[in-house]
C-alpha positions as CSV (number, residue, x, y, z in Angstrom):
1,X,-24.4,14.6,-5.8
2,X,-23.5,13.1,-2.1
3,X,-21.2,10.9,-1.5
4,X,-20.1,9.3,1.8
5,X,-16.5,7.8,2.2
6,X,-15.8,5.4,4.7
7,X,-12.2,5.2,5.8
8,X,-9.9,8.2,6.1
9,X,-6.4,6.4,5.0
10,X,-4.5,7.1,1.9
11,X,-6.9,5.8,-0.4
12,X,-9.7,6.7,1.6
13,X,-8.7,10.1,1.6
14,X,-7.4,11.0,-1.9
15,X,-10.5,9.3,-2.9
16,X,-12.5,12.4,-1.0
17,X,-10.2,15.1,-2.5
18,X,-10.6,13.8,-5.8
19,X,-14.7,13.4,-5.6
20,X,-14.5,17.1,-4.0
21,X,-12.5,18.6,-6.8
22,X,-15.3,17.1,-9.3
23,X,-17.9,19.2,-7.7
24,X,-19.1,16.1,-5.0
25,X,-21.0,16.9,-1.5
26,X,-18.5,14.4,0.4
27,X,-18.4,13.1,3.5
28,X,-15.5,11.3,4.9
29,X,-16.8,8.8,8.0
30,X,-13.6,7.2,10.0
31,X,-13.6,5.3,13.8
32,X,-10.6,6.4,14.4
33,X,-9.1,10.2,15.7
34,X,-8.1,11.5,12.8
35,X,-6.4,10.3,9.0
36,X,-3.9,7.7,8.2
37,X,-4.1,6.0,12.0
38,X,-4.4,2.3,9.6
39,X,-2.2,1.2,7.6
40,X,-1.5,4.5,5.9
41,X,0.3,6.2,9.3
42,X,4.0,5.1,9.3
43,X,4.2,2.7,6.1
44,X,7.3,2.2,3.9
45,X,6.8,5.4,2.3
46,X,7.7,3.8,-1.3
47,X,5.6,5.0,-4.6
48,X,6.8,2.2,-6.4
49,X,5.6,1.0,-9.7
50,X,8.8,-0.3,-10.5
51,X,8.4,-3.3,-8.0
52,X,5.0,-3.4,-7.8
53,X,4.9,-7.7,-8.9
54,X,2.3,-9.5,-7.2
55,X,3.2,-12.1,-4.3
56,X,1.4,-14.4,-5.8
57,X,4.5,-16.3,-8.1
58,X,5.1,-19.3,-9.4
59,X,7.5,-21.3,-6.1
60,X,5.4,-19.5,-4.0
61,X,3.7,-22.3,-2.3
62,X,6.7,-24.1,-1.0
63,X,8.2,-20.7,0.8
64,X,5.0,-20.2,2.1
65,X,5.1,-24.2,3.9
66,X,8.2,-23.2,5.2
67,X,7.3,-19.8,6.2
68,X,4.2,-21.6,8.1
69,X,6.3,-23.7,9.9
70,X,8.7,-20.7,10.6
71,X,11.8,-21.8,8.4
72,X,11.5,-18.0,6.4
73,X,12.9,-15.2,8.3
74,X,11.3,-12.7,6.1
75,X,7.6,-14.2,5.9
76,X,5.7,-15.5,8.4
77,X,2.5,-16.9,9.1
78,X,-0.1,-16.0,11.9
79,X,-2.1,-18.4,13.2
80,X,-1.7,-20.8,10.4
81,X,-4.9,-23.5,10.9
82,X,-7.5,-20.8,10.9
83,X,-9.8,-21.5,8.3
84,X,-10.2,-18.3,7.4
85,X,-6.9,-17.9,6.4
86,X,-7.5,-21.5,5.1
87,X,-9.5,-20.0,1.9
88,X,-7.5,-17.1,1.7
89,X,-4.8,-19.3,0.9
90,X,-6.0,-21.3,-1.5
91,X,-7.5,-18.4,-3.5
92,X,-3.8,-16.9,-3.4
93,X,-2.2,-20.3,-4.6
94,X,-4.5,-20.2,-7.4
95,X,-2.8,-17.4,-8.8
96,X,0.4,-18.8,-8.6
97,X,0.9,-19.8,-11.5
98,X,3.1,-18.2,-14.7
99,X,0.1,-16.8,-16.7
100,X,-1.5,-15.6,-13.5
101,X,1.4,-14.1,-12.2
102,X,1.8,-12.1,-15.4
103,X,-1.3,-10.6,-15.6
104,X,-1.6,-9.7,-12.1
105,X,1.5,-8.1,-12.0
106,X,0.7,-5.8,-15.6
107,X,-2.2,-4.9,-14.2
108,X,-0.7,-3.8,-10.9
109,X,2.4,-1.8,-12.8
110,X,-0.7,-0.3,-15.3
111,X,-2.5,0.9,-11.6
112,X,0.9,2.2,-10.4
113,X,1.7,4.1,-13.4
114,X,-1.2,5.8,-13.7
115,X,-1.3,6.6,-10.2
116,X,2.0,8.2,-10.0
117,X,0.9,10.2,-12.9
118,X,-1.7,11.6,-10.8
119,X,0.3,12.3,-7.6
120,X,2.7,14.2,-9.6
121,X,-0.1,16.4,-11.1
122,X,-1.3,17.9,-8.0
123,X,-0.1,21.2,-7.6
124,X,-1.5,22.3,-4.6
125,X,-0.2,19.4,-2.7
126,X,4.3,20.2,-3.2
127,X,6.7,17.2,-2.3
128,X,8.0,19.4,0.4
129,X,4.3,18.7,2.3
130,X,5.1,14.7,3.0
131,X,9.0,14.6,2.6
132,X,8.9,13.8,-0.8
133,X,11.9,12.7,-3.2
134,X,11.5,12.1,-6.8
135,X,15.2,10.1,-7.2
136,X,14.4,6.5,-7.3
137,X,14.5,3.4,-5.4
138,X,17.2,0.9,-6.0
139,X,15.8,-2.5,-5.2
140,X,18.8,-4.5,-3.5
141,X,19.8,-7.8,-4.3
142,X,22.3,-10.3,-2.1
143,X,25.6,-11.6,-4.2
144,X,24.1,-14.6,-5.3
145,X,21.0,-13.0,-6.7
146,X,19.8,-11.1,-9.6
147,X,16.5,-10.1,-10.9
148,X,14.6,-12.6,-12.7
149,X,14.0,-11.9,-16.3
150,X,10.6,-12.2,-16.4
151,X,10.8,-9.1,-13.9
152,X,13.0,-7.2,-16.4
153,X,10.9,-8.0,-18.8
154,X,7.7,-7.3,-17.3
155,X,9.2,-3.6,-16.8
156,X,10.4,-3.4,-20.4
157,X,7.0,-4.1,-21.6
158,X,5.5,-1.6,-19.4
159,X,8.1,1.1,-20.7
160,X,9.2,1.6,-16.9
161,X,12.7,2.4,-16.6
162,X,15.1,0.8,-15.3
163,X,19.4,0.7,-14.9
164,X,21.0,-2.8,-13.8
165,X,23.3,-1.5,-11.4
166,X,27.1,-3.8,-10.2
167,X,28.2,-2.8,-6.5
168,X,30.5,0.1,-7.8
169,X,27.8,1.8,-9.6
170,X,25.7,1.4,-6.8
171,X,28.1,3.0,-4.3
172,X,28.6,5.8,-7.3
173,X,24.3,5.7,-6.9
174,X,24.8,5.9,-3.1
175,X,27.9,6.4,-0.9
176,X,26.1,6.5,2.4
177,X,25.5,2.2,1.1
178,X,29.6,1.6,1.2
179,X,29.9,-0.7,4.5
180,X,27.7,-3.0,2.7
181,X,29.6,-4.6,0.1
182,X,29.5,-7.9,1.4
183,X,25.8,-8.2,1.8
184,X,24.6,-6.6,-1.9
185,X,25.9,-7.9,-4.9
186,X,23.6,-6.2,-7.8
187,X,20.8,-4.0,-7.9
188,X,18.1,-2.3,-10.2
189,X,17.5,1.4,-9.8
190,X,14.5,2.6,-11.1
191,X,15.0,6.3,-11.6
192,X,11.1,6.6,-12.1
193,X,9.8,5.6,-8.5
194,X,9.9,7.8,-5.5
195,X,9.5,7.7,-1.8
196,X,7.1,10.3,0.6
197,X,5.2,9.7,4.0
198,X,2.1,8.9,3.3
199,X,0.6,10.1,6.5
200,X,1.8,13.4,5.6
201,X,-0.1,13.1,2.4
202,X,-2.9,12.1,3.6
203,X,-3.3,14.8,5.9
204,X,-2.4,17.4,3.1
205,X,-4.9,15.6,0.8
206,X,-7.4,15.8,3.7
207,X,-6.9,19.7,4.2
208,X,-7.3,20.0,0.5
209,X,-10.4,18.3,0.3
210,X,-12.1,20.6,3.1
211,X,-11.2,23.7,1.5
212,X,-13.2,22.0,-1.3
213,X,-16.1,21.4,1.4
214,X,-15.8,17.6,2.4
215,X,-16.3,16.6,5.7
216,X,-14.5,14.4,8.3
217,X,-15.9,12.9,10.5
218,X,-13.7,11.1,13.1
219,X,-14.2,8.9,16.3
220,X,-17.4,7.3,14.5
221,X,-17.8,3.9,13.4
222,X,-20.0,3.3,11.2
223,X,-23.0,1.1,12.0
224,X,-25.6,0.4,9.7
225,X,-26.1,0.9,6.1
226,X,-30.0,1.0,5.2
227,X,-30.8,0.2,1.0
228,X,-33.9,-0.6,-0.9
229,X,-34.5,-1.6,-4.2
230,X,-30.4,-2.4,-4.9
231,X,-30.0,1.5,-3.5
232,X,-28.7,2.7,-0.6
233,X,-30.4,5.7,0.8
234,X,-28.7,6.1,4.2
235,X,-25.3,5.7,6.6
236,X,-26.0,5.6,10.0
237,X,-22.8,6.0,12.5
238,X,-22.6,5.9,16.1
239,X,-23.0,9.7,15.9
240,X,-24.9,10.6,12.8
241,X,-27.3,9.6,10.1
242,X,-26.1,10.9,6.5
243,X,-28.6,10.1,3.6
244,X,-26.2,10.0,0.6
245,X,-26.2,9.0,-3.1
246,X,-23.3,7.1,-3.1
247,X,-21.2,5.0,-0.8
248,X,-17.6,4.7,-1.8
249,X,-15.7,1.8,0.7
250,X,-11.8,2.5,1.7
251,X,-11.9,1.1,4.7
252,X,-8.7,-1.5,4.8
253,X,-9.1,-4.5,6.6
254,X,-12.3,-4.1,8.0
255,X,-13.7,-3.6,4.7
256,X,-14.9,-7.1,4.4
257,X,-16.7,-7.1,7.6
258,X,-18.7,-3.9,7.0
259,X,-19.9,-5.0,4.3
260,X,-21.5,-8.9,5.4
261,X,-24.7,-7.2,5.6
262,X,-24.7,-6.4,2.7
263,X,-24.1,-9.5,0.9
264,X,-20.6,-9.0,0.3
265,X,-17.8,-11.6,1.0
266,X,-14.2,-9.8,0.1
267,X,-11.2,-12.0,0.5
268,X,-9.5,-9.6,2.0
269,X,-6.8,-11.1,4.7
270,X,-4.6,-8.8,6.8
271,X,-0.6,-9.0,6.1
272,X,1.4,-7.2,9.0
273,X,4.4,-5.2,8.9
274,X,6.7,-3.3,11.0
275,X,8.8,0.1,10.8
276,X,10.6,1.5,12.8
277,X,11.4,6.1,12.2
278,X,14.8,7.9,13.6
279,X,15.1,11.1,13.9
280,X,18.4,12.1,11.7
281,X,20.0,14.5,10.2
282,X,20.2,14.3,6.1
283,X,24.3,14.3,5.8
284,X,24.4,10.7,8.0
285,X,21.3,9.4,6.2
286,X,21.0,6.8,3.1
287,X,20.4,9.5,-0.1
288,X,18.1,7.2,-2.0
289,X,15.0,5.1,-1.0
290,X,15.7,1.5,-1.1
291,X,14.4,-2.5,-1.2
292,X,16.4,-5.0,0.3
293,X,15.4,-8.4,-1.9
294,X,16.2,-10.5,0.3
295,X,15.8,-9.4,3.4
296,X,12.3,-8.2,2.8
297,X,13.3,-4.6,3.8
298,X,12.9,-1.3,3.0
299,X,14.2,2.2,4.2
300,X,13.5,5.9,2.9
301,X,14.9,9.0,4.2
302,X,11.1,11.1,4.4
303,X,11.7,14.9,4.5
304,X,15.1,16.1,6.3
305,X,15.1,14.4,9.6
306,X,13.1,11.3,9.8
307,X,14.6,7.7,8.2
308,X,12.3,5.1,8.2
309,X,13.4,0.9,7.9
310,X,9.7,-0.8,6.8
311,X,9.8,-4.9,6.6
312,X,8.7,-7.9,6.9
313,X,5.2,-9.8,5.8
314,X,3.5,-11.6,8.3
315,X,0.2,-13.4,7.6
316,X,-2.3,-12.4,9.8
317,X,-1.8,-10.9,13.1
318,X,1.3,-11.3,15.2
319,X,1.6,-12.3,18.9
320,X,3.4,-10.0,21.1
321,X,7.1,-11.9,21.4
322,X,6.6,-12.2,17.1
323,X,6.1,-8.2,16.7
324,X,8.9,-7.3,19.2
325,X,11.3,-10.1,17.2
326,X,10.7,-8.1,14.5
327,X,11.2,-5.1,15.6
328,X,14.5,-6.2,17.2
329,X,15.3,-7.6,13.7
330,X,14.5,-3.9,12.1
331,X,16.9,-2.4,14.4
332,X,19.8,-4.6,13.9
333,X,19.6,-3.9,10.1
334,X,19.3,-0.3,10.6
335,X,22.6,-0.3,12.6
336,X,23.7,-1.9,9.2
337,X,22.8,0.4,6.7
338,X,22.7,3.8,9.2
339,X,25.6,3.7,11.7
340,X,24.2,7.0,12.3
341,X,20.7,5.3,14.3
342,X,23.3,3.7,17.2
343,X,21.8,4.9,20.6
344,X,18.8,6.8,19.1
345,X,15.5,5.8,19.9
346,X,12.7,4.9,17.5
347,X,8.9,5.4,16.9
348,X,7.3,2.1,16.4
349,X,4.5,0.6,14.1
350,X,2.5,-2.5,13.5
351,X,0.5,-2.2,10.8
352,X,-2.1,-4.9,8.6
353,X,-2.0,-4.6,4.9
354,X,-5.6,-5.1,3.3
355,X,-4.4,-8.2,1.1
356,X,-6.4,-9.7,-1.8
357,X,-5.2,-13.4,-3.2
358,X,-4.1,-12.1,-6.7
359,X,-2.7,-9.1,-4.8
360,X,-4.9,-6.7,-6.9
361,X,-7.1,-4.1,-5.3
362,X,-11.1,-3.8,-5.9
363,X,-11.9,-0.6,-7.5
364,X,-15.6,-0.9,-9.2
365,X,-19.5,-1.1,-8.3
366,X,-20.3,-3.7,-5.5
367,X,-23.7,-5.4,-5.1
368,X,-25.8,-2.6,-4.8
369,X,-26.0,0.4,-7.6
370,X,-24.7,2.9,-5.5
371,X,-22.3,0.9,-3.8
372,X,-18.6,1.1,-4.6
373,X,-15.5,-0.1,-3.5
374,X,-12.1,0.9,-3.1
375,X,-10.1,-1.0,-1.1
376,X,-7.9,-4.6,-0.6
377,X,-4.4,-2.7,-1.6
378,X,-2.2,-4.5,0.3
379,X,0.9,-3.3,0.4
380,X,0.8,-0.9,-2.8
381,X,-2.0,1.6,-1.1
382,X,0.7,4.4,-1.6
383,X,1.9,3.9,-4.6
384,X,-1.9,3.7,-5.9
385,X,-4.2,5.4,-3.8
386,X,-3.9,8.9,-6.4
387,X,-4.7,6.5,-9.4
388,X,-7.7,4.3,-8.0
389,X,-9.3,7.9,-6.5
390,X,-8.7,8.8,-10.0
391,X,-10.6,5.9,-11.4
392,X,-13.5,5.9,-8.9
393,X,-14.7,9.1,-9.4
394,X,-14.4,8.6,-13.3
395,X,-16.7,5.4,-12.4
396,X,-18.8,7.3,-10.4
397,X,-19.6,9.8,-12.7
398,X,-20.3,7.1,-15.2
399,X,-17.5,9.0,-17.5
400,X,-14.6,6.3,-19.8
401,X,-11.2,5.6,-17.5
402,X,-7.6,6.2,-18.4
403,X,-6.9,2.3,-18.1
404,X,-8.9,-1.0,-18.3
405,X,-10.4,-1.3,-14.4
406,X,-12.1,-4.7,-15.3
407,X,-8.6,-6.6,-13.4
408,X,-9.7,-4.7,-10.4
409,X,-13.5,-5.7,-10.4
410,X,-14.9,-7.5,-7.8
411,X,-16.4,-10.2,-9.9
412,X,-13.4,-12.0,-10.0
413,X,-13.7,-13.7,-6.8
414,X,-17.4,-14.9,-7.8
């Protein structure tokens, strides 16, 4: 069976090892120079089921007002009277609620365990290929804070677990975190989670899949898609024409518009963030990856030489003096948390998370037979990209799934 794969990120790309390794002719179709030049190429680097909540939560809607009118310093929205974003919104307060939040955020820690079952079972592909660390991440919280039991309990339910942690056992946790005292006040570790670059990954995964005979085929954008009858028969690219059985879609962002011809209407909105990667040594380096709550924050030490601060969620697309604000922002909390970082320089990244309102991915059948889709994981494509390729080749081959997929459908937005 033939299967073409458009989009050669994380999830695009485990997607083609995982067809591959079931015996698939695959073809993996990309615009751009080679994998994990999307979102996938210099992301937090978390593989985090234990904070994997959805953003859509009850008090949302007031912090996003504020957030529109620029009164959040971690959030921010974009060009906030396009009417785009418009329906986006209101599909995303809709699942605001309690219940809704609930749900969402079980079936995103069900995706996410799953899915770090399967990264871990991959022998061929060893943590020392992406920097990997399999020690945690301690999600941070400022002195007036804690995490909200319906959190706790949410991870108690799912069996994921989970130490509350005061600021001496944290230091015990980490030492490199002393000179922040006054700025943390709690924390929960979650001993389970991990951190890894998922560029790295991506382009083992990607090596691994052509030794199993898929194809990549970069600097191509794809053009048309020809179907008859509810089938597709063909891809046709600015290079190529592939006839194919299948059509699996992992293209982030631009998912929604490559597939308008085809009937499809994804609410899939774009949600940028920043990072910022030194180069240092692992004695002056944090030891654990971590979450700052409330600064909206993250920071992983990937392999031995490369620390990475990830943060920030902005709606849409950000102007220029909003992206280098942020980035400024990033590098005055690094100088926090890293004394280490002071003078070096640092590679930059703007990247858009593929976000859906009830910040769930679609994994399932689209409108045509042979159609499928993979994509809209926001800002969990990491943690879940092993688990959905899992799932969609089980779908594909029409064989039963380790976990209920029907939260992921796209029929849920009809």
């Amino acid at each position: 069976m033939h299967c073409v794969v458009i989009g050669a990120g994380i999830v695009g790309t485990t997607t083609a090892l995982a067809l591959a390794r079931r015996g698939f002719e695959v073809d993996v179709v990309d615009s751009e120079n080679g994998v994990a030049q999307g979102a996938s190429h210099a992301n937090a680097g978390l593989i985090s089921p234990g904070h994997c909540f959805s953003w859509a939560e009850p008090g949302i809607l007031p912090v996003m007002l504020r957030s529109a009118m620029g009164q959040d310093a971690g959030l921010g929205v974009c060009q906030p009277w396009s009417p785009r974003l418009w329906r986006w919104a209101l599909m995303f307060a809709s699942q605001s609620t309690l219940k809704r939040w609930q749900h969402n955020s079980k079936a995103a820690m069900d995706l996410a365990g799953y899915s770090r079952q399967q990264l871990f079972a991959q022998p061929e592909i060893a943590m020392g290929r992406y920097g990997g660390r399999d020690n945690g991440i301690v999600y941070l919280y400022a002195p007036n804070q804690k995490a909200r039991a319906h959190e706790l309990s949410l991870l108690d339910d799912a069996g994921m677990r989970h130490e509350l942690l005061d600021p001496a056992a944290l230091l015990h946790l980490d030492p490199m975190l002393s000179g922040l005292g006054s700025i943390f006040g709690s924390a929960v570790y979650c001993p389970g989670d991990a951190t890894g670059d998922a560029a790295k990954f991506c382009l083992a995964a990607s090596i691994e899949a052509q030794r199993l005979g898929a194809r990549f085929h970069f600097d191509e954008a794809l053009k048309s898609i020809t179907y008859s009858s509810n089938r597709i028969s063909s891809v046709t690219t600015t290079r190529r024409k592939l006839a194919t059985d299948a059509v699996v879609i992992c293209a982030g962002v631009a998912s929604g518009s490559l597939l308008k011809t085809l009937g499809h209407s994804l609410p899939i909105y774009p949600v940028s963030g920043y990072s910022i990667t030194y180069h240092v040594e692992a004695k002056d380096a944090p030891r654990i990856g971590a979450v700052s709550v409330p600064h909206k924050i993250a920071w992983a030490h990937l392999g031995e030489q490369s620390l990475r601060f990830t943060g920030f969620a902005d709606v849409g697309v950000p102007s220029e003096n909003r992206a280098r604000a942020r980035i400024t922002a990033l590098q005055q909390f690094a100088l926090q948390v890293c004394p280490a970082v002071a003078g070096l320089a640092a590679t930059e990244w703007i990247g858009q998370r593929p976000m859906t309102p009830d910040g769930l991915p679609i994994i399932g059948r689209g409108h045509q037979a042979n159609l499928w889709l993979n994509c809209g994981h926001g800002a969990m494509g990491w943690t879940n990209a092993c688990g959905s390729a899992q799932l969609m080749t089980d779908m594909i081959e029409g064989h039963p799934t380790a976990i209920d997929t029907e939260p992921y459908a796209l029929h849920r937005f009809d």
